[in-house]
C-alpha positions as CSV (number, residue, x, y, z in Angstrom):
1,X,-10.3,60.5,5.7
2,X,-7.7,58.2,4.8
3,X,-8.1,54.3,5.0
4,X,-5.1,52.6,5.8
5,X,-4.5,48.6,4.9
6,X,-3.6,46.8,7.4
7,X,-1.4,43.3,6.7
8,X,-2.2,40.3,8.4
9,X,0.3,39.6,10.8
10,X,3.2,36.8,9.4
11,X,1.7,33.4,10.5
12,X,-2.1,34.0,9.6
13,X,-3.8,33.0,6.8
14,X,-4.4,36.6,4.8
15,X,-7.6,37.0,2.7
16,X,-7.4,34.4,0.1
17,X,-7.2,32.0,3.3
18,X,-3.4,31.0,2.7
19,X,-0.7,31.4,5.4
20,X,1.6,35.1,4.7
21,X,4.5,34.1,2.6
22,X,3.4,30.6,1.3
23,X,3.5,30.0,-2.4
24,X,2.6,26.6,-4.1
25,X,5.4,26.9,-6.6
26,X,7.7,26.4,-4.1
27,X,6.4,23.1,-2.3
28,X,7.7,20.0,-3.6
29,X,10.3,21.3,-6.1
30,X,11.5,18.9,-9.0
31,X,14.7,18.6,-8.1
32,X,14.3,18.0,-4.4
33,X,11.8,14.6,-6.0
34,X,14.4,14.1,-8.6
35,X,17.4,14.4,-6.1
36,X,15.5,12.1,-3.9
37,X,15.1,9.2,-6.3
38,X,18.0,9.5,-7.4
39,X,19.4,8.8,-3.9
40,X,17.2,5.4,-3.2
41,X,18.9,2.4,-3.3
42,X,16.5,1.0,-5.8
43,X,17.2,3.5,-8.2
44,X,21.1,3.1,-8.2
45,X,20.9,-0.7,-8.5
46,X,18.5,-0.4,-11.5
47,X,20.4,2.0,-12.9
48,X,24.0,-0.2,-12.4
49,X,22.1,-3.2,-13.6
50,X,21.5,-1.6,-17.2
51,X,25.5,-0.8,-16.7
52,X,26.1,-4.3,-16.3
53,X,23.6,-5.9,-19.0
54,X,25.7,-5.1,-22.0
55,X,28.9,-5.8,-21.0
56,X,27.2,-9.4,-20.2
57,X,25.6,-9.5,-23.6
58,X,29.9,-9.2,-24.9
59,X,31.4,-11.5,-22.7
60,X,28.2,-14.0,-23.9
61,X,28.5,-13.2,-27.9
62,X,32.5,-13.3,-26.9
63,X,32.5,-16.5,-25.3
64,X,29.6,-18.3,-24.9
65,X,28.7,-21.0,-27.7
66,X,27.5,-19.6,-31.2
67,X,24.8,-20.8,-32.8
68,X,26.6,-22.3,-35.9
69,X,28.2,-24.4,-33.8
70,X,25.1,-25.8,-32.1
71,X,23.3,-26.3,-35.5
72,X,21.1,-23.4,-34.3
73,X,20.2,-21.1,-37.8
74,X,16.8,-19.3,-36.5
75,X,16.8,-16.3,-37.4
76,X,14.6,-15.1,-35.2
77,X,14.4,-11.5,-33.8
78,X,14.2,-10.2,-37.3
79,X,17.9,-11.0,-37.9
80,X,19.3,-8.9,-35.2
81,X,20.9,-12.1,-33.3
82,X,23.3,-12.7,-36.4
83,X,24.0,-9.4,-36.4
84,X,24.7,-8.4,-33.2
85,X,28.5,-8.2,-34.1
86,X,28.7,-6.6,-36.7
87,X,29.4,-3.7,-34.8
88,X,28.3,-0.7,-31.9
89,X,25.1,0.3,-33.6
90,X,23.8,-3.3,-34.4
91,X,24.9,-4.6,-31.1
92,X,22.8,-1.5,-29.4
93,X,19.6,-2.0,-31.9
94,X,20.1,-5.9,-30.7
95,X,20.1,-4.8,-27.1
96,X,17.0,-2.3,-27.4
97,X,15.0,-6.0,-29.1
98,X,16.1,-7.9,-25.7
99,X,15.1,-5.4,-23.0
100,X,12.0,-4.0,-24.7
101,X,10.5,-7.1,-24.3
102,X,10.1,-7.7,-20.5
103,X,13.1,-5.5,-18.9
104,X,12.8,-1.6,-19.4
105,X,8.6,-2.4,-19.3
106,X,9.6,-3.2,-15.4
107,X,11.9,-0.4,-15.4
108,X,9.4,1.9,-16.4
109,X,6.6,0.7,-14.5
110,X,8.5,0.5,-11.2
111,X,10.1,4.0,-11.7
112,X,6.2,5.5,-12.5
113,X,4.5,3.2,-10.0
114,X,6.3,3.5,-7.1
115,X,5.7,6.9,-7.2
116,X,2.4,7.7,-5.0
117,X,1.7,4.4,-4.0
118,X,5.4,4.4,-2.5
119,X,4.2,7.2,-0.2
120,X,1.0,6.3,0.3
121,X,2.8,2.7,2.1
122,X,5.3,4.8,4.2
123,X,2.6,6.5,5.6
124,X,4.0,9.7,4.1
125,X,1.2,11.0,1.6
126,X,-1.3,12.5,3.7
127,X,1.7,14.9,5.3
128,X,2.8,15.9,1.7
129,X,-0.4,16.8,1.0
130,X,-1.3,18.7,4.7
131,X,2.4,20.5,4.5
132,X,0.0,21.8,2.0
133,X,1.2,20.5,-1.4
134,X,-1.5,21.0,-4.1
135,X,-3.0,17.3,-5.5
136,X,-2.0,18.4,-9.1
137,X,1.6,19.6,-8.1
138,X,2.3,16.8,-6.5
139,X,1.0,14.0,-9.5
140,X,3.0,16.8,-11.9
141,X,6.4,16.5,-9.9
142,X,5.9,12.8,-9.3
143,X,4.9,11.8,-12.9
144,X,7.6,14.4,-14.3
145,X,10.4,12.7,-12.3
146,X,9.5,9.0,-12.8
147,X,9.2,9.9,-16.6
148,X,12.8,11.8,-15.9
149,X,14.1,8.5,-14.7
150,X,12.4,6.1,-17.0
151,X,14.3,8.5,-19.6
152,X,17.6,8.5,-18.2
153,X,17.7,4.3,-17.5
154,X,17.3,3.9,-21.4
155,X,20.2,6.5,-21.8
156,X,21.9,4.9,-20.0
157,X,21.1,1.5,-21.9
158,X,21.7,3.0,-24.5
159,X,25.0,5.0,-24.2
160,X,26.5,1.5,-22.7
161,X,25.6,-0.5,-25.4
162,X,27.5,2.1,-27.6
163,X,30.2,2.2,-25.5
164,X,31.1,-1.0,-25.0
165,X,29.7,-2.3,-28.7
166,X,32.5,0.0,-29.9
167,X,35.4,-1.6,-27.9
168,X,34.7,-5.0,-28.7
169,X,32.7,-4.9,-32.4
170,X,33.9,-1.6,-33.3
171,X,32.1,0.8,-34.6
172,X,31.0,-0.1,-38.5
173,X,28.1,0.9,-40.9
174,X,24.2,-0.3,-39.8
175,X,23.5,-3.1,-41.4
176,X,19.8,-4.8,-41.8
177,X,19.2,-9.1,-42.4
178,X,17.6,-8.7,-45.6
179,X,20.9,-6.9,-46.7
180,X,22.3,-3.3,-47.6
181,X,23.7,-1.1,-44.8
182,X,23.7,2.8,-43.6
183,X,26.7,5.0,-43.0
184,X,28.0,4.8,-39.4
185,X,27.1,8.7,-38.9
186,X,23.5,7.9,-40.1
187,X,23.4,4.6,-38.4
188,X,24.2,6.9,-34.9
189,X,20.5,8.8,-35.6
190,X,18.8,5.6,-36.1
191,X,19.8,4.2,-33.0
192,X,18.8,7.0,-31.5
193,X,15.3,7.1,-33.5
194,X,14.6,3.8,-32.3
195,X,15.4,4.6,-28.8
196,X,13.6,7.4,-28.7
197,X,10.6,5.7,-30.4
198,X,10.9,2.5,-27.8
199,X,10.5,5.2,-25.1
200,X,7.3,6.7,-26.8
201,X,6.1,3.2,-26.8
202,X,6.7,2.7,-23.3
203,X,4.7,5.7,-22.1
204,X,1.3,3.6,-21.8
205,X,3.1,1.6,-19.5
206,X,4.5,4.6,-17.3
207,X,0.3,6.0,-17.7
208,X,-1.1,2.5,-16.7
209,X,1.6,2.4,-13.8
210,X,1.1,5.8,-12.7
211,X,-2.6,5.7,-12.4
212,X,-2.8,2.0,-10.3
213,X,-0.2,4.2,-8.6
214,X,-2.7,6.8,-7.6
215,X,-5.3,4.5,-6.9
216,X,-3.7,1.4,-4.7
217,X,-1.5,2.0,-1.6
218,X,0.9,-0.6,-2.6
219,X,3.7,-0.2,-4.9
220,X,4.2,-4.0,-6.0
221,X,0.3,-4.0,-7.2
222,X,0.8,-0.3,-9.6
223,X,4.0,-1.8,-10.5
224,X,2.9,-5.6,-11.1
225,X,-0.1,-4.6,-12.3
226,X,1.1,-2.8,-15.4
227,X,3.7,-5.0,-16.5
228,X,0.8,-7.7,-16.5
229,X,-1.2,-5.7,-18.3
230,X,1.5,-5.5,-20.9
231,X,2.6,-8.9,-21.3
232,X,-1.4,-9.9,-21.5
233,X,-1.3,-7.4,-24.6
234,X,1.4,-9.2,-25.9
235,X,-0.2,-12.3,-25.7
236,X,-3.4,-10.8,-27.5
237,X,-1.4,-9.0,-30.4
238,X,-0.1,-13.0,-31.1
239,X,-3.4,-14.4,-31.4
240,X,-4.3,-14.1,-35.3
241,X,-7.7,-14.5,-35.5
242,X,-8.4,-11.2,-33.3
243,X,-8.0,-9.4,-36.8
244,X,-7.7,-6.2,-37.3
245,X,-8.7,-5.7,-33.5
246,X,-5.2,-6.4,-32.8
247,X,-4.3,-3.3,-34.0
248,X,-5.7,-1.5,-30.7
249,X,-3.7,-3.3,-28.4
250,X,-1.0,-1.1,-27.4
251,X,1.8,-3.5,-27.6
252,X,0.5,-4.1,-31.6
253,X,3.9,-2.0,-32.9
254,X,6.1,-2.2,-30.3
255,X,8.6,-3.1,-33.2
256,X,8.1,-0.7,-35.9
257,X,11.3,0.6,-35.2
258,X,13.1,-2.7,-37.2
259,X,11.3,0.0,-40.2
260,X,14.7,2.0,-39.2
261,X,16.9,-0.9,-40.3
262,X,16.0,-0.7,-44.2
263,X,16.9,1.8,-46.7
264,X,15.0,3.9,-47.1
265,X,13.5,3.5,-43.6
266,X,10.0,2.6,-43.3
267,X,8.2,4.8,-40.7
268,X,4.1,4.2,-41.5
269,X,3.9,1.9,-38.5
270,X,6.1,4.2,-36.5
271,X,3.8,6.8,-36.5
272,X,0.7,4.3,-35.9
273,X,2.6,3.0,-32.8
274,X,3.1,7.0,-31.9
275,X,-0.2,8.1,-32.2
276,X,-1.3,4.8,-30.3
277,X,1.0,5.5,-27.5
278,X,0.0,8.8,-26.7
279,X,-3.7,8.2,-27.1
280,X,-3.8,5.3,-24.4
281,X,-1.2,7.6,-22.3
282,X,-3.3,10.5,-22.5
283,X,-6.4,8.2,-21.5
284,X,-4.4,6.6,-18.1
285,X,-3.5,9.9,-17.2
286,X,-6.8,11.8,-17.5
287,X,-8.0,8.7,-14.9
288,X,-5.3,8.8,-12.7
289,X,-5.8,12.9,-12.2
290,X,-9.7,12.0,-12.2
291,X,-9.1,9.5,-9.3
292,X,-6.6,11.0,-7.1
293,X,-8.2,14.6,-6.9
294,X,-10.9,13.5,-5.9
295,X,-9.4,10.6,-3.5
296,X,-10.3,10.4,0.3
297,X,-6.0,10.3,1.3
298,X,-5.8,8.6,4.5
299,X,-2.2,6.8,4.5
């Protein structure tokens, strides 16, 4: 006797219970997130703004006042200010001081932050989730393309400041306060090193931002939220007598990277600050999976 298999008819749920044909993989696909952002208005004017910065930061250092003039010598910023001229590479590590301070933490926060919460205020989440997109794929694609474009505004920083520092300071050998300089070929990786490390150092930010993200159903709070966060762990890391606690704050070596700048470079605090970063960002987004899998989705 032979038992033949019959297939559910296209439409109904087969035996695992999901619809014939439907595959998780395929909802909610990377690139249509990624194409998406991409698209949004506050995307592009981010994005044009870090355009615009360093061509600002020439026209200032071109024709704005200089501080010999005004009787200004600080040398504050490790040095970087009296340097910024001195050609492509200093002018971009100058740049990287400036923004890392308060501009690519907002950057990165609103790029990571307005990511759930941003659907969750249209009204749009509870769809995503009943078209049926899996809770894990969607915080995946989500984190994966604000991390994407957290990535690609610091290129973008980055590759400007180059740019433009070679038209106007050309493009001349690294060179540190304290004195000596590194070839303009190994000045290039250094830049990059201390790009690449500014972006490790911002992923607690991107965690923090991603998890009140997943938690609140309005962007401006995920976003604000982490930025204050960060600029309160600023404030900490300057208080002295905090000791050695200091050295937990996550903000504590948000300049090691000024290590680059000597010869040979000095990289112990680098990889402190590393380990740091990924500790707290590993921590945020253990929570923020934690919390939203297990999150009663009503918006």
């Amino acid at each position: 006797m032979t038992t033949q298999i019959t297939t559910p008819p296209r439409g109904r749920p087969g035996a695992d219970g999901a619809a014939q044909g439907y595959r998780y993989t395929a909802t909610l696909s990377i690139w249509t997130e990624a194409r998406r952002q991409l698209t949004r208005r506050r995307t592009q004017l981010t994005l044009a703004f870090l355009v615009l910065l360093p061509i600002v930061m020439v026209l200032a250092f071109e024709f704005g006042p200089r501080a010999d003039d005004e009787g200004d010598n600080n040398n504050g910023g490790f040095g970087l200010v009296d340097l910024a001229t001195a050609g492509a590479a200093n002018f971009t590590m100058f740049a990287l001081m400036v923004s890392t301070t308060f501009l690519l933490v907002v950057v990165v926060a609103l790029f990571c932050g307005d990511t759930v919460a941003g659907e969750a205020s249209w009204g749009s989440l509870r769809y995503l989730l009943a078209t049926p997109v899996p809770r894990g794929r969607l915080l995946a694609v989500k984190l994966g393309v604000g991390l994407i474009s957290s990535a690609i505004a610091i290129m973008v920083l980055v590759g400007t400041c180059l740019a433009v520092g070679s038209l106007a300071f050309g493009w001349e050998p690294l060179r540190a306060a304290i004195g000596g300089e590194v070839t303009a070929g190994e000045g290039l990786l250094r830049v990059f090193g201390a790009a690449g490390y500014v972006a490790l150092l911002l992923l607690p930010v991107a965690g923090l931002a991603f998890l009140l993200s997943v938690t609140t159903d309005a962007p401006l709070g995920a976003v604000g939220g982490a930025v204050f966060l960060h600029i309160l762990s600023n404030i900490l890391d300057a208080i002295t007598a905090l000791g050695d606690i200091r050295n937990l704050l996550p903000t504590r070596y948000s300049y090691a990277w000024v290590g680059l700048l000597s010869s040979p470079a000095q990289t112990d605090d680098m990889v402190r600050g590393a380990v740091g970063a990924l500790a707290y960002t590993a921590i945020f987004l253990t929570l923020a999976w934690w919390r939203f899998l297990r999150k009663d989705v009503t918006s």
